[in-house]
KEDREN-161850 format. One line per 5 residues: number of its first residue (from 1); their letters; for each residue x, y, z of C-alpha. Coordinates in nm, 2 decimals, m for minus. Each point is the difference from the previous one (the first is absolute). Example, Ala and Ser with C-alpha at 12.3 -4.5 7.8 and 13.67 -1.06 7.14 Angstrom:
1> as> 1.23 m0.45 0.78 | 0.14 0.34 m0.07
This chain:
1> xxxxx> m6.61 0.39 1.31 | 0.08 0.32 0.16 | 0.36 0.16 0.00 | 0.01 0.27 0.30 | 0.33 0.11 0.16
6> xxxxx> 0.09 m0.30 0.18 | 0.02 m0.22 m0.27 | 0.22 0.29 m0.20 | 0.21 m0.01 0.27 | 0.00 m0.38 0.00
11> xxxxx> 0.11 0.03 m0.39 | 0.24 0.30 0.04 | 0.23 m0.17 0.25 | 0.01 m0.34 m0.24 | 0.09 0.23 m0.26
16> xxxxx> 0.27 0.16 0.15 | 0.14 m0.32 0.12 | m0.01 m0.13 m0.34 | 0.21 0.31 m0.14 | 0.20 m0.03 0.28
21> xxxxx> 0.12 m0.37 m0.01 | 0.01 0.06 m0.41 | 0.25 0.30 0.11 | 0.22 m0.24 0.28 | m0.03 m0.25 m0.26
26> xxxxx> 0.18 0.20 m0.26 | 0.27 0.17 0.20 | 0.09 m0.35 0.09 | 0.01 m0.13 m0.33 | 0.25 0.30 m0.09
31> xxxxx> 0.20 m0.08 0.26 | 0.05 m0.38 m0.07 | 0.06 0.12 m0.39 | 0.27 0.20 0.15 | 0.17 m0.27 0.25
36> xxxxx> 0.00 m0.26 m0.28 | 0.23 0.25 m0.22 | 0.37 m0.11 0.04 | 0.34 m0.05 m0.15 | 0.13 m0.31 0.05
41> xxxxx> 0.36 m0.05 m0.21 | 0.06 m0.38 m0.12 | 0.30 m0.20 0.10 | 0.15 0.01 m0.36 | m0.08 0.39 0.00
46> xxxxx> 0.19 0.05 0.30 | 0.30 m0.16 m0.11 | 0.04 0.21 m0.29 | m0.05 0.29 0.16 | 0.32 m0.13 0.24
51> xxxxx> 0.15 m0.12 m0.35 | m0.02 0.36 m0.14 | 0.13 0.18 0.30 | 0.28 m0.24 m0.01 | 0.06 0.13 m0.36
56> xxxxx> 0.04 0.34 0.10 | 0.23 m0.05 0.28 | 0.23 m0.16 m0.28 | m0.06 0.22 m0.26 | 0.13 0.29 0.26
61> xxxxx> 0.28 m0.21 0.08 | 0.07 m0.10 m0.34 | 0.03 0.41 m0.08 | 0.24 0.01 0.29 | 0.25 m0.28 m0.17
66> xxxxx> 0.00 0.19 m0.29 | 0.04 0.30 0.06 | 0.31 m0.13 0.23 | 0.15 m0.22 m0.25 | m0.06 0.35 m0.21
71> xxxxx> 0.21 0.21 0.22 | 0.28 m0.28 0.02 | 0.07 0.00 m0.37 | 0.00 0.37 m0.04 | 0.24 0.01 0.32
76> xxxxx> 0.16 m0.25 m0.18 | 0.03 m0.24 0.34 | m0.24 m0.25 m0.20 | 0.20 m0.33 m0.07 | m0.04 m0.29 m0.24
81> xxxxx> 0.16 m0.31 0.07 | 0.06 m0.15 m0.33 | 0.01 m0.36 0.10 | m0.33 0.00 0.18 | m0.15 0.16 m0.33
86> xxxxx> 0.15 m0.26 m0.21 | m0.18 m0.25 0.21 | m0.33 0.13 m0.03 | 0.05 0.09 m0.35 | 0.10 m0.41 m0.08
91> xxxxx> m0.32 m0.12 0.32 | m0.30 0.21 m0.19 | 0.09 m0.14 m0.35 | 0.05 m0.32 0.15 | m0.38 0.01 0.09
């Protein structure tokens, strides 16, 4: 069999072809690697996320009520009512 420059020609173009559908064939499969990458949170994950910021909003206004009740006793406008201590004194050791 004789190879001249036709069939070269003939075998050049296949080969290109080849490397270029090999080439195609790996951007694409970078690309779907790529698309299938994603964060999806669960539905238990995403209530404690809203459970923790709940926690800080009360922490902060926990901070508030005592640095309030803080101020009143040092003002001295803080009052106890002695009754409604006495009943929760006798309610918790009643539990």
């Amino acid at each position: 069999m004789k190879i001249d420059n036709h069939n070269q020609k003939i075998a050049m173009k296949i080969y290109e072809k080849q490397q270029t559908n090999q080439a195609e064939e790996a951007v694409k499969e970078k690309a779907s690697l790529q698309s299938k990458d994603a964060f999806t949170m669960s539905k238990e994950a995403k209530e404690i996320q809203k459970f923790l910021e709940e926690m800080k909003s009360f922490e902060v206004t926990r901070e508030e009520k005592i640095l309030l009740l803080k101020d009143k006793i040092q003002s001295g406008e803080y009052r106890i009512d002695p009754e409604l201590l006495a009943k929760k004194i006798l309610a918790t050791e009643e539990e």
